[in-house]
N, C-alpha and C positions, 0 to 999 in steps of 0.2 A: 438526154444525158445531162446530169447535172451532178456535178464536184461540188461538194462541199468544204469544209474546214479539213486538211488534211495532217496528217502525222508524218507519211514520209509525203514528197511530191508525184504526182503522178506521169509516167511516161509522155513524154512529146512525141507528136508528128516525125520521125526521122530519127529515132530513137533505135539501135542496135544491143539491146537487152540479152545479157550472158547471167544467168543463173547456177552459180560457185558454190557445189556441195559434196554430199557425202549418197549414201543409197538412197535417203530418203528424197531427195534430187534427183537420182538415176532413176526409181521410179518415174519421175516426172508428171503423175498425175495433177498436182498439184498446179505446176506451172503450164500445163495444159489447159488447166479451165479457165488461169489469167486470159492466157493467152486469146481463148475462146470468146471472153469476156469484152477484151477487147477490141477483137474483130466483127463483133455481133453488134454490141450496142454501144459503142463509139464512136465516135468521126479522127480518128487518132490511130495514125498507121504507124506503128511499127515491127521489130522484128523479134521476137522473144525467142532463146534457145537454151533449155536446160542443160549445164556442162557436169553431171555427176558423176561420181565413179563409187559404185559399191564397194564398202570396205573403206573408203577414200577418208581423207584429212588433209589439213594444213599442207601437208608434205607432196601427197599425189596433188592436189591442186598447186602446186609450185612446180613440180617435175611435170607436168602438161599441160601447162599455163600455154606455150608456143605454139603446140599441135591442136588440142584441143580447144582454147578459147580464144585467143587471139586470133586465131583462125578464120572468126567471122565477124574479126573488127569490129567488138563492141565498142560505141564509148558511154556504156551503162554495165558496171558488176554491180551484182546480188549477192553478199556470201552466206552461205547459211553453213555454217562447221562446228563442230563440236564433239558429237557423240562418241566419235571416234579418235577423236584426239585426248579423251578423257582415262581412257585406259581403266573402262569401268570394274573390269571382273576382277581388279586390286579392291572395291569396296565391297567390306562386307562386316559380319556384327563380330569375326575374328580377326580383325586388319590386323596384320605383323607390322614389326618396324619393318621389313622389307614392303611391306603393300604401301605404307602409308610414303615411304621412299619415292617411290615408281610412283604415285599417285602424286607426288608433289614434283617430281622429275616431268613425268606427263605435261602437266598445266606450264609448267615453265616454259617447257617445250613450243606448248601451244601460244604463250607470251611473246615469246620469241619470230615463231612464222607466220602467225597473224600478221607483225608490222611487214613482214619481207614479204609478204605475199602480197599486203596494200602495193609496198614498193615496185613489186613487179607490174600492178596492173597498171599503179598511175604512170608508171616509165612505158608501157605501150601505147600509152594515148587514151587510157580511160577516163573522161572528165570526171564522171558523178560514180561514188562508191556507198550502197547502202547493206548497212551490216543489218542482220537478223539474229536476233536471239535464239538458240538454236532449237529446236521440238523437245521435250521432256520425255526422261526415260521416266516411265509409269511403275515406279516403286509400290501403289495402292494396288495395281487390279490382282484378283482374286482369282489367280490363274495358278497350273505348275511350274512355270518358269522360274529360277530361281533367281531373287529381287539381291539386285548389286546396290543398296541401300548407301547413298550415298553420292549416289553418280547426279542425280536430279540436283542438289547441292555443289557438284562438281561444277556441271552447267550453268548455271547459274554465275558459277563464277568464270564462267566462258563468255557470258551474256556482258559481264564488268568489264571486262578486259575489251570487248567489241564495242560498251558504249565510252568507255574512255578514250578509245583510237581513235573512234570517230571524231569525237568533240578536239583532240589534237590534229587530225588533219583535214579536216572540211568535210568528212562523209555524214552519213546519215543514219542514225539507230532505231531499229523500230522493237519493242520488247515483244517478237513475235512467241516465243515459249512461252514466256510470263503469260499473255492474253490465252495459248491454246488451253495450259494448264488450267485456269481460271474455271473454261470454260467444263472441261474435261472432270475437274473436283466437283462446280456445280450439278453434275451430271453423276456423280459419286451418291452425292447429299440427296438426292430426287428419287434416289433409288433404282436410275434408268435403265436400264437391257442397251442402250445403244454405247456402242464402242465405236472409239475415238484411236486408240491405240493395237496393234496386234496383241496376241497372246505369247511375246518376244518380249515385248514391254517395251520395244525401237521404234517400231514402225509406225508410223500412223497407219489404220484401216482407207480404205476409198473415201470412207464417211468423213477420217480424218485430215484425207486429204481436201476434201471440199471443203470442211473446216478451215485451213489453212489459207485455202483461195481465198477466200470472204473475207479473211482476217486481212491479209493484203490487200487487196483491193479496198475495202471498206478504210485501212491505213492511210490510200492514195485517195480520201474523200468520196468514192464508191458507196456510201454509207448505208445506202439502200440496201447491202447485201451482209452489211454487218452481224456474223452470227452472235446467236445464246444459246443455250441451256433448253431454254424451251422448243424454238423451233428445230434444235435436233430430236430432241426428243417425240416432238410431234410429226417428224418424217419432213417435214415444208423447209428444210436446210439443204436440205436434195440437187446437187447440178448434176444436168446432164450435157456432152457432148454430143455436136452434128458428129454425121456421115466426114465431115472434111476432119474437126477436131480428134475424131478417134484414129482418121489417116497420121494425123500429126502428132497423136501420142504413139502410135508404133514407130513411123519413122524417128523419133525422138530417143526412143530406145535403145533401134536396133545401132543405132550412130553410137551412146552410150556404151553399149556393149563390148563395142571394141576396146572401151579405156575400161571397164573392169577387168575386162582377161588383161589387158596390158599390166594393170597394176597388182593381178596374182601371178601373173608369170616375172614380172621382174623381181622381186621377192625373192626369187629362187632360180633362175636361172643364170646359168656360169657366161652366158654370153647374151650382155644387154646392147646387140645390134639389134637392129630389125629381124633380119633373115637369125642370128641365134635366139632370140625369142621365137618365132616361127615353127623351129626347128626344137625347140624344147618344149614348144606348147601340143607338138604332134605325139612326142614322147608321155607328157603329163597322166593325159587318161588311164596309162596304163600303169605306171608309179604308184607306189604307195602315198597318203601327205596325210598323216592322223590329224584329225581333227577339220578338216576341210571340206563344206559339205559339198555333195556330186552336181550341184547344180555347176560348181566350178569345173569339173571335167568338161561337161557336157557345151559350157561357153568356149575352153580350150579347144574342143574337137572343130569347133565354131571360127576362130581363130585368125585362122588364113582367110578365111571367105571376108568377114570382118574387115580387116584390113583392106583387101582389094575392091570393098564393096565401097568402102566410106566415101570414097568423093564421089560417085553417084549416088548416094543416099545424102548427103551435103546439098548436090544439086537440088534432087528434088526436094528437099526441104525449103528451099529456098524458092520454088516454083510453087509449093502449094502456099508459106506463107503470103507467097504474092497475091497469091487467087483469094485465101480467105482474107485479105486487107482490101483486097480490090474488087470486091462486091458482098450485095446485101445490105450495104448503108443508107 
């Protein structure tokens, strides 16, 4: 193992690493292969746990800051936020004054719970805060989905506002968007068949999640794993997860899970206890909710179980990260 000159600093021995996003976080692919990364080929234990919530923003990552991430006593956040806090489907080549409104309304927004969010994590006891430039909505690709032209511009100015906080409060900025795009337009220009983005224009692909790992890692001096243009295109960008790593990207998920349904059912439900979310999310499936797509029912029906499952899904998360820190080195 060998660190090179790095951008942001690399994890320490003792390090308790919470990962602060939106889906493309909940997915957690990405922070899977850190994770993997640094279990396999370093001498550097620590605890890495993706906190995302589909759908998520500044706001859900505030409203279960307690439950969800403080929960396993970081004193390392990651935030990566943006996409959703950008209020993209306001941009488009007919913006009204009402889009351009709400689309300046949004950012402020996000101006605003950025800092209270930093406030909240460094008041629990989080030393080190490293902000991420957030992933690029792909306005180029050559898909049907129709292009919110404008929102990759929005981000951007998501990315300002993350590197400006940082430099006022001691955190850390790494231009993680800026680098994927780079690589991603390179990849445009080459005339490549490989996708980096879903045909959503949000998502990164698997590919682009791997993408994403390397870019981090390679950030924290990893540079060995630093991707391009070429070696995606030539297939040799490729990570794969063990037997133990793909245990840990499902447990990572199914824990997730529970704060997406959390954060579609409070949305709408007249009673935000526990047990009246519960009791609303049994209901849900069977409601009407235009525009909502069914994979959210079908988390809803999920709901209960979710809930009563989490602290033994907590557990064993915290048993296999042992195991995969505590051998193979």
């Amino acid at each position: 193992m060998k660190i090179e000159k790095h951008i942001i600093a690399p994890f320490k021995s003792g390090d308790r690493v919470c990962f602060i996003g939106d889906s493309i976080t909940a997915n957690s692919l990405w922070v899977a292969h850190i994770n993997e990364y640094y279990a396999r080929y370093t001498d550097i234990n620590v605890s890495i746990v993706p906190c995302g919530v589909s759908g998520g923003s500044c706001t859900s990552a505030l409203d279960y800051f307690d439950e969800q991430t403080a929960v396993w006593n970081p004193n390392v956040a990651v935030i990566m936020l943006g996409m959703n806090d950008v209020w993209r489907d306001n941009y488009r080549p007919d913006m009204t004054d009402e889009n351009k409104r709400l689309a300046e309304t949004a950012l402020k927004i996000y101006s605003e719970k950025l800092p209270e969010l930093t406030d909240k994590i460094r008041s629990s006891g989080v030393q080190r805060i490293i902000y991420l430039a957030p992933t690029p909505y792909d306005e180029e690709q050559d898909c049907e989905e129709f292009s919110y032209v404008g929102t990759f511009g929005a981000l951007r100015k998501c990315a300002d506002m993350m590197k400006d906080l940082a430099e006022k409060t001691g955190g850390e900025f790494y231009d993680f968007g800026g680098e994927f795009v780079n690589i991603l337009h390179e990849l445009y220009t080459m005339g490549s068949s490989a996708k980096l983005v879903g045909g959503d224009r949000v998502h990164p692909t698997d590919l682009g999640h791997v993408v994403m790992a390397r870019l981090f890692l390679a950030a924290q001096g990893f540079t060995e794993l630093a991707p391009t243009a070429t070696l995606v295109e030539n297939g040799s960008a490729d990570l794969k997860l063990s037997d133990e790593g793909n245990r840990y990207l499902t447990l990572v998920r199914e824990i997730e899970d529970r704060w997406t349904t959390e954060w579609l059912i409070a949305r709408s439900s007249p009673d935000q206890t526990l047990e009246g979310r519960l009791a609303y999310a049994e209901r849900y499936p069977d409601e009407e909710h235009p525009g909502e797509p069914d994979w959210f029912s079908d988390l809803a029906r999920r709901y209960r179980s979710l809930v009563e499952n989490d602290g033994a899904k907590r557990e064993e998360l915290k048993e296999l990260i042992s195991k995969m820190f505590g051998s193979g080195k």
